[in-house]
Backbone as CSV, one residue per row, in Angstrom:
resi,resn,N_x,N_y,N_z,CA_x,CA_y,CA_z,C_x,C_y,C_z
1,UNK,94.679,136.215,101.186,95.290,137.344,101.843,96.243,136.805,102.915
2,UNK,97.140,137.297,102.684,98.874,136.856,103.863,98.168,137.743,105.441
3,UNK,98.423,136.999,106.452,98.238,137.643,107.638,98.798,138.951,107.387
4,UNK,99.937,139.210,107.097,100.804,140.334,107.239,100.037,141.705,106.439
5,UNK,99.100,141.134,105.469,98.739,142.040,104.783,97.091,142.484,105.496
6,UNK,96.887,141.509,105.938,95.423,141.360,106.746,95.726,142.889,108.082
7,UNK,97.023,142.605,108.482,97.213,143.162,109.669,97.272,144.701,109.345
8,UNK,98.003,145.020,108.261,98.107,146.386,107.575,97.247,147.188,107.598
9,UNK,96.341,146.460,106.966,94.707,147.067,105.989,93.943,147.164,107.813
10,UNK,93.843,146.062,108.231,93.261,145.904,109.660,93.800,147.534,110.868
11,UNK,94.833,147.776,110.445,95.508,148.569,111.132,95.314,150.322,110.830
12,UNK,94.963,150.227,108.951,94.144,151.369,108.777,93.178,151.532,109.246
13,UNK,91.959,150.648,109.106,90.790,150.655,109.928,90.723,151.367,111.414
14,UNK,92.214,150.712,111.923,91.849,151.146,113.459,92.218,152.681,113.358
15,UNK,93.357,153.004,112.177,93.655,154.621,112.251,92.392,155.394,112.435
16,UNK,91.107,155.139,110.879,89.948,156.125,110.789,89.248,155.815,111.969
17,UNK,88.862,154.412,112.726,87.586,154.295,113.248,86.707,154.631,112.372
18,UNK,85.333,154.535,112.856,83.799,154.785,112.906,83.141,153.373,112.270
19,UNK,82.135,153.791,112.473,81.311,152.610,111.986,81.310,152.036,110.222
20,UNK,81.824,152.788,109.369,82.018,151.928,107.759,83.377,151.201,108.385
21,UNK,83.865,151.814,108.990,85.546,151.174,109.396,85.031,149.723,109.984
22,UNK,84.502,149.796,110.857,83.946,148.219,111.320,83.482,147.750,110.878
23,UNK,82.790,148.294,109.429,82.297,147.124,108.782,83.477,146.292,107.918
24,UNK,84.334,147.567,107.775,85.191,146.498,106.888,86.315,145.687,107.452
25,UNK,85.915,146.353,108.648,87.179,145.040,109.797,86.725,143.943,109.692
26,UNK,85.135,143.809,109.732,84.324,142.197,110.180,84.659,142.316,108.891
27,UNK,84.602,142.495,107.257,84.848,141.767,106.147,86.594,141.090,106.323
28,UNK,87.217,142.060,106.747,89.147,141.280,106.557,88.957,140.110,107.565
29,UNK,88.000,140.384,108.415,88.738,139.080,109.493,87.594,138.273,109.002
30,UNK,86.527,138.660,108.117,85.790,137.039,107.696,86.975,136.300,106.769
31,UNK,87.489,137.238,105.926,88.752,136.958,105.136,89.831,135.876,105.895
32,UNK,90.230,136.274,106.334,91.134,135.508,107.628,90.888,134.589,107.991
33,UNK,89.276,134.529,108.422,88.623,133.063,109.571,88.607,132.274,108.203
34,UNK,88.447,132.325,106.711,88.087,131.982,105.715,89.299,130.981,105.219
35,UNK,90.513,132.043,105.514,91.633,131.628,104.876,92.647,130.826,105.774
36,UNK,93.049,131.026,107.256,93.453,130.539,108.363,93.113,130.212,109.434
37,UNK,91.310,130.191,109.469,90.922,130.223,110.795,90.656,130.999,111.367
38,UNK,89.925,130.574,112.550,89.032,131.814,112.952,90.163,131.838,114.338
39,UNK,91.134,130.933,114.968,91.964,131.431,115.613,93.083,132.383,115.381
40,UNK,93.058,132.165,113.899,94.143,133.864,113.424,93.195,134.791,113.657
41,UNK,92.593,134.559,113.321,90.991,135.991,113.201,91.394,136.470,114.755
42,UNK,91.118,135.426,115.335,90.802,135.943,117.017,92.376,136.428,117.598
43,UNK,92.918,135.845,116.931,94.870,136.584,117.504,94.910,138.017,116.963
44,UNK,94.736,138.137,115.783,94.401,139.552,114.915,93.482,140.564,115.870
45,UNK,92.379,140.167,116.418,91.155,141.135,117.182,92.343,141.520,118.570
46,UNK,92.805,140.415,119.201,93.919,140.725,120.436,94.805,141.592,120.333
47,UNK,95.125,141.353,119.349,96.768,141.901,119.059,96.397,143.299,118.904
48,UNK,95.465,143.812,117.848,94.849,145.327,117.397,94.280,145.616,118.484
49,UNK,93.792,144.997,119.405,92.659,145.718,120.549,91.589,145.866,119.628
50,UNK,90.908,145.292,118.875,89.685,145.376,118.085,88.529,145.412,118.904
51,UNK,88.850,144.536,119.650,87.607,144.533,120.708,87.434,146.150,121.851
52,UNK,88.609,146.887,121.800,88.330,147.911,122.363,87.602,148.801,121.389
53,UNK,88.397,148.897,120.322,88.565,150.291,119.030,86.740,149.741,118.602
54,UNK,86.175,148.579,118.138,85.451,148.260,117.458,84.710,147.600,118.079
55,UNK,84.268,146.960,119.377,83.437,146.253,120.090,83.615,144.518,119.453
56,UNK,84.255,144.312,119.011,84.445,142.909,118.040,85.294,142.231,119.018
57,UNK,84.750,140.713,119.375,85.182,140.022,120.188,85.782,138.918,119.695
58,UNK,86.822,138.030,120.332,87.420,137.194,119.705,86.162,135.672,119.917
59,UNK,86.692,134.693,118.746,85.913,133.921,119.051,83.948,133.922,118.655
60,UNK,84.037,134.726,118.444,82.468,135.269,117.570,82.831,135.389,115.313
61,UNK,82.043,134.549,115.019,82.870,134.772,113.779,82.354,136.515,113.206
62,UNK,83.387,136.759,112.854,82.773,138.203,111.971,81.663,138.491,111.322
């Protein structure tokens, strides 16, 4: 998965919220830490405010 596409799908998530939504955030960014690292992972959680929308912190793997 291309960051760019990570960020998309990541970005629906933040549209719905709720809790299936966070689950499938921690699946894209295990995706991510998988594919580029878990410092894209953690730029991705910053950039979205994940850690606000979803309680998901950078630096914790998904």
């Amino acid at each position: 998965m291309t960051l760019e596409r990570a960020r998309q799908l990541l970005g629906i998530q933040v549209s719905f919220g709720g809790g299936y939504n966070r689950n499938s955030t921690r699946l894209i960014l295990a995706e991510v830490a998988r594919e580029h690292g878990q410092v894209a992972a953690d730029a991705l959680i910053r950039e979205l405010q994940l850690d606000k929308v979803f309680g998901l912190t950078p630096g914790n793997s998904p």
